[in-house]
C-alpha atoms as an extended CHARMM CRD file, in Angstrom:
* protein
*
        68  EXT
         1         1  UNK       CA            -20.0930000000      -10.5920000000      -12.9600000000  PROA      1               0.0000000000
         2         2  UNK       CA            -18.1940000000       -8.7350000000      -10.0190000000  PROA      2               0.0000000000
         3         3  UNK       CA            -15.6760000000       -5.9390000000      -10.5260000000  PROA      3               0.0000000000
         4         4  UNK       CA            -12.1870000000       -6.7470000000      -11.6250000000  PROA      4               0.0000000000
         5         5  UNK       CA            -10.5310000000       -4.4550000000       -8.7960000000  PROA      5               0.0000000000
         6         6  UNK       CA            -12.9570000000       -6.0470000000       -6.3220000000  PROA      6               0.0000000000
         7         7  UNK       CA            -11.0370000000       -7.6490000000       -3.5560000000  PROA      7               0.0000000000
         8         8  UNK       CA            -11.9790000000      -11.0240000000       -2.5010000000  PROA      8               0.0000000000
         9         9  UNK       CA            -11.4590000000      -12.5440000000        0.5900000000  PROA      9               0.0000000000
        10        10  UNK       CA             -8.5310000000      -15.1550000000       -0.3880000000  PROA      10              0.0000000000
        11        11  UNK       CA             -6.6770000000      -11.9620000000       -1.5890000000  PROA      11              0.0000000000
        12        12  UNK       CA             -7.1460000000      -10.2270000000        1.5820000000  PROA      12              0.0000000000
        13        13  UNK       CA             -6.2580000000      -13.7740000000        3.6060000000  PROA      13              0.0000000000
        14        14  UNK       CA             -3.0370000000      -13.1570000000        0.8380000000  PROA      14              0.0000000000
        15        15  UNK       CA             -2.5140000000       -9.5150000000        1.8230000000  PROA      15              0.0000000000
        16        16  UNK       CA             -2.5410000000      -10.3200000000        5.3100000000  PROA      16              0.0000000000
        17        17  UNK       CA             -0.2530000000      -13.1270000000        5.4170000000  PROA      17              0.0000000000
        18        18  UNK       CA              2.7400000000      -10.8980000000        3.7630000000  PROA      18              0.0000000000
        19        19  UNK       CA              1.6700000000       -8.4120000000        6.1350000000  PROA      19              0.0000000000
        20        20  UNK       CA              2.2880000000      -10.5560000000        8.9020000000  PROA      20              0.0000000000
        21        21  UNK       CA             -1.1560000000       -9.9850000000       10.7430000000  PROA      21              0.0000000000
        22        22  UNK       CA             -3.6260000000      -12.5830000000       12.1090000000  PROA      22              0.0000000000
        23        23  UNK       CA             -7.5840000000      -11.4750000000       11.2590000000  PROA      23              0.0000000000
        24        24  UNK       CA             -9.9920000000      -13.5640000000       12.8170000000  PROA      24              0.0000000000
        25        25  UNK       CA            -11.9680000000      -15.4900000000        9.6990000000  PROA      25              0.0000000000
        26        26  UNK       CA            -15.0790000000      -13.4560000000       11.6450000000  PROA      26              0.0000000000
        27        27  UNK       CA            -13.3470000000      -10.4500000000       10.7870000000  PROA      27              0.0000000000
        28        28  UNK       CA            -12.8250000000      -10.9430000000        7.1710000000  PROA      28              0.0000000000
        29        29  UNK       CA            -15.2730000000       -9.3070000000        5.6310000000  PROA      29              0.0000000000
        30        30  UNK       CA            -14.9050000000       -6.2920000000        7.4910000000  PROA      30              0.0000000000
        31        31  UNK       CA            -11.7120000000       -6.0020000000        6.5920000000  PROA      31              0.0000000000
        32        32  UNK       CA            -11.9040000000       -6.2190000000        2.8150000000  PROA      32              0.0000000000
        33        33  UNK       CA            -14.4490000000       -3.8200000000        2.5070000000  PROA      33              0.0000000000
        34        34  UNK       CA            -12.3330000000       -1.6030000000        4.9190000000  PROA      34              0.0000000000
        35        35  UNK       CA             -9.2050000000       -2.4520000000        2.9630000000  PROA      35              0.0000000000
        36        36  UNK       CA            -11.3480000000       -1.6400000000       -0.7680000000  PROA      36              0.0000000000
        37        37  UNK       CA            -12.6670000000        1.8650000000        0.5890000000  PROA      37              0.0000000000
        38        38  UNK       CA             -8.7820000000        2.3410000000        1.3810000000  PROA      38              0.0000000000
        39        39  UNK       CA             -7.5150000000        1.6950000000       -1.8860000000  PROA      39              0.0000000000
        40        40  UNK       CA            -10.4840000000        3.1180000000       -3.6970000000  PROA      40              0.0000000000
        41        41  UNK       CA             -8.5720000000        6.2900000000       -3.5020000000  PROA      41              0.0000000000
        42        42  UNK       CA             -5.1280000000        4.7850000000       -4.7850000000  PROA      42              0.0000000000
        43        43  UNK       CA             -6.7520000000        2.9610000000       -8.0330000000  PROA      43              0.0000000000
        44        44  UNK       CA             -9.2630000000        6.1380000000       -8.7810000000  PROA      44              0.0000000000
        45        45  UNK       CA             -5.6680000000        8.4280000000       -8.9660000000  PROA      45              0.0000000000
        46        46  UNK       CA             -4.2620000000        8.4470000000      -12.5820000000  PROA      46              0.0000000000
        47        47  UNK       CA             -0.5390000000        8.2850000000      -12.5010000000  PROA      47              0.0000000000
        48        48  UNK       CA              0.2630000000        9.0740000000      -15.8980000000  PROA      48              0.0000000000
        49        49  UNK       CA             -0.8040000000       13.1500000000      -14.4310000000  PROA      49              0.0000000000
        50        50  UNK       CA              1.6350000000       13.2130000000      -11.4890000000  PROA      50              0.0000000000
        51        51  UNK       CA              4.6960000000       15.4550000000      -12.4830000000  PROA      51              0.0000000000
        52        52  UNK       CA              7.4020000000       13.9330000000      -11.6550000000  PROA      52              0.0000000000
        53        53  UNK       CA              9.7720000000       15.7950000000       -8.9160000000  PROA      53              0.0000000000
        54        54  UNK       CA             13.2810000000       15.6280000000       -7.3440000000  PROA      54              0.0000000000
        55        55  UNK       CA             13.1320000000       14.4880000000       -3.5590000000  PROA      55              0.0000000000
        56        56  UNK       CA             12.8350000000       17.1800000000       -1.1920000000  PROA      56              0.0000000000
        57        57  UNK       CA             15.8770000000       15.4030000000        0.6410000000  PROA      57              0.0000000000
        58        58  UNK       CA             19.1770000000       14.4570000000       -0.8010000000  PROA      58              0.0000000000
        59        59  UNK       CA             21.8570000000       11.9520000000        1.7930000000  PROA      59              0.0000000000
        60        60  UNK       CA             25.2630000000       12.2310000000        0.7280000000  PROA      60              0.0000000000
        61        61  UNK       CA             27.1650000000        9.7820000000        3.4090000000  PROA      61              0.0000000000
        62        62  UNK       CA             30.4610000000       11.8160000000        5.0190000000  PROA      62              0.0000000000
        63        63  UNK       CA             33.8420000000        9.7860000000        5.0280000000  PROA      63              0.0000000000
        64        64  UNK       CA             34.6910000000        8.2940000000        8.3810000000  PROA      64              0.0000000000
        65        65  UNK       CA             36.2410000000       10.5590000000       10.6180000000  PROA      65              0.0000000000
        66        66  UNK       CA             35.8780000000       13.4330000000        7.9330000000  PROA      66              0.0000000000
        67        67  UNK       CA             34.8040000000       16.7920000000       10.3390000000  PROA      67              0.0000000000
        68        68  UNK       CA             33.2410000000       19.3430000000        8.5790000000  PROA      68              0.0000000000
């Protein structure tokens, strides 16, 4: 049996298409196991152990014509 959190190819043909990029059908396979070393990373990282933090940057829109 294969790995849950393996990619197949329809899901990268998926991926791709709401992406908005062409691959080449040649190119597939390349790309999935490309696209799996990527998000190796991602799935490996447990979320639950990021503290969570206020942004770094704050926007706070001025009035029109308001000078200050």
């Amino acid at each position: 049996m294969s790995d849950p959190e393996e990619l197949t190819l329809e899901e990268v043909r998926e991926r791709a298409r709401a992406a908005g990029v062409t691959i080449a059908e040649t190119r597939l396979a390349m790309v999935r196991k490309l696209l799996a070393d990527a998000l190796a990373a991602v799935r490996a990282l447990d979320s639950r152990a990021i503290k969570t933090v206020e942004p770094a940057v704050t926007f706070a829109p001025r009035r029109e014509g308001g000078h200050e």
